[in-house]
C-alpha positions in Angstrom: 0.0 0.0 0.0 3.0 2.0 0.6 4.9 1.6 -2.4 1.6 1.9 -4.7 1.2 5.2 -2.7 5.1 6.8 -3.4 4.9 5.3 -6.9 1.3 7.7 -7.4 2.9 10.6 -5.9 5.8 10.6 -8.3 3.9 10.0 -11.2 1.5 12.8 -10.3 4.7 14.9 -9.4 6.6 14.0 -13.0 2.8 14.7 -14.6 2.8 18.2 -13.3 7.0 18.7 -14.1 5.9 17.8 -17.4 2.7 20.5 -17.6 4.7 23.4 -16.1 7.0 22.8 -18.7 4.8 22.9 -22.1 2.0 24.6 -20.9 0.0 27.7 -21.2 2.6 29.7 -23.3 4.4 30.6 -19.9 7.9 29.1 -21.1 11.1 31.3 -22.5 10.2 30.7 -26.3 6.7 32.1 -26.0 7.9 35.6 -24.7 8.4 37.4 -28.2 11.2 40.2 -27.4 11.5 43.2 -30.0 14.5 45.5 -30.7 14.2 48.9 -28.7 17.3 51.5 -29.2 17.4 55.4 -28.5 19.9 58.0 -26.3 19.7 59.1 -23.1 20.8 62.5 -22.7 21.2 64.2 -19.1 22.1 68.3 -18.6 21.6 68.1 -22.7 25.0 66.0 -23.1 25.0 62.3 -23.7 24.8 60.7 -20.3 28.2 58.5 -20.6 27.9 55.9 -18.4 24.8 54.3 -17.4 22.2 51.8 -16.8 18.4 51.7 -18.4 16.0 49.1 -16.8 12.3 48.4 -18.6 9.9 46.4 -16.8 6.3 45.7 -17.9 3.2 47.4 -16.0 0.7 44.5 -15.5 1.4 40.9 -15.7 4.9 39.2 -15.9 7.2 42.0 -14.0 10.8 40.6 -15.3 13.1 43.3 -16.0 15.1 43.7 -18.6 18.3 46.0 -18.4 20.9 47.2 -19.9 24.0 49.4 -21.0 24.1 53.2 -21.8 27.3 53.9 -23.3 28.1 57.4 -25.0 24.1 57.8 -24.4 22.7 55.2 -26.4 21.4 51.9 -25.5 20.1 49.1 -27.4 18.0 45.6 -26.1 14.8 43.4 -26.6 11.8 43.9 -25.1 8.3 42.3 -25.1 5.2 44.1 -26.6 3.2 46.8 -24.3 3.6 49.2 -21.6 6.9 49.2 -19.6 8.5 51.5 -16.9 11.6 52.8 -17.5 14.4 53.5 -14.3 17.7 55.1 -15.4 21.1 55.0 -13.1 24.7 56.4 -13.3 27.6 56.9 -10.9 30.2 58.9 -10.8 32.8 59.9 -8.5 32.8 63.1 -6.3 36.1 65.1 -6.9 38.0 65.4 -3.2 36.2 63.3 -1.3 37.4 59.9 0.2 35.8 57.5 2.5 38.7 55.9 4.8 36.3 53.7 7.3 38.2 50.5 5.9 41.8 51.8 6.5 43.0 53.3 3.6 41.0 56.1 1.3 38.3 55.3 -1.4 36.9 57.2 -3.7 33.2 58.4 -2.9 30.9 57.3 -5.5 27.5 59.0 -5.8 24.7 58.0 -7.9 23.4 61.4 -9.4 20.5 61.0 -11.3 17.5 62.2 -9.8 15.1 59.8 -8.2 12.3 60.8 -10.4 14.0 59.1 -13.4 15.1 55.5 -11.4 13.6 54.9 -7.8 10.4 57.0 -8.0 10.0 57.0 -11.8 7.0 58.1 -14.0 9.3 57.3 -17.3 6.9 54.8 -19.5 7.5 53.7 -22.9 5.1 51.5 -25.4 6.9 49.1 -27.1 5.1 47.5 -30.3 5.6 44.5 -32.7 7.9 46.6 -35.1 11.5 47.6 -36.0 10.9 51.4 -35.5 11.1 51.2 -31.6 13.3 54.2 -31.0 12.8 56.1 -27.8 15.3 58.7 -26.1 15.3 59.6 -22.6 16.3 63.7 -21.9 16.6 63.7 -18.0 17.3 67.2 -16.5 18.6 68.0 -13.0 
């Protein structure tokens, strides 16, 4: 009675396994991704350094980030309506921090909050090539 018990529960357990994987259009392959490119300017120069995370509004809330370099950036996104949270660092001239016994340089992340951490920054992303949206952040 035992053994006829553990021998259901696996099946049932390799049954399910076997549903979660190629079922419902949840997996990897069904998530159709679609270029998106633009700048990101901040002060009205190209913001050299940075990073540019998009993340969808409803549903599925994966992020997907990447690289701004000379103040463009470049990636794959799914179709619809995303949030959009943009970073940089830099270093602050004269300014060390020597709590671990010799001095740092202090880093400081200087975009405003209302472009990354409290952001309203959306974009639409649609089933096309002609995805190009730029970002112009002021101080």
């Amino acid at each position: 009675m035992v053994r006829s018990g553990l021998l259901l529960c696996a099946i049932g357990g390799v049954m399910g396994a076997c549903l979660l994987l190629s079922g419902c259009g949840s997996g990897a392959e069904s998530l159709r991704l679609y270029p998106v490119s633009g700048q990101v300017t901040f002060s009205g120069k190209p913001l050299e350094n940075g990073r540019i995370l998009f993340r969808p509004t409803a549903g599925d809330r994966r992020g997907f980030s990447t690289a701004i370099r000379s103040g463009k950036y470049h990636t794959e996104l799914p179709v619809g309506k995303l949030t959009v949270e943009i970073t940089a660092t830099r270093v602050v001239p004269d300014q060390f921090d020597e709590s671990n016994g010799s001095p740092q340089p202090v880093i400081e992340m200087y975009i405003p909050d209302q472009y990354n951490r409290s952001t309203k920054l959306t974009v639409d992303v649609t089933a096309s090539s002609s995805n190009d949206v730029d970002f112009k952040l002021e101080p």
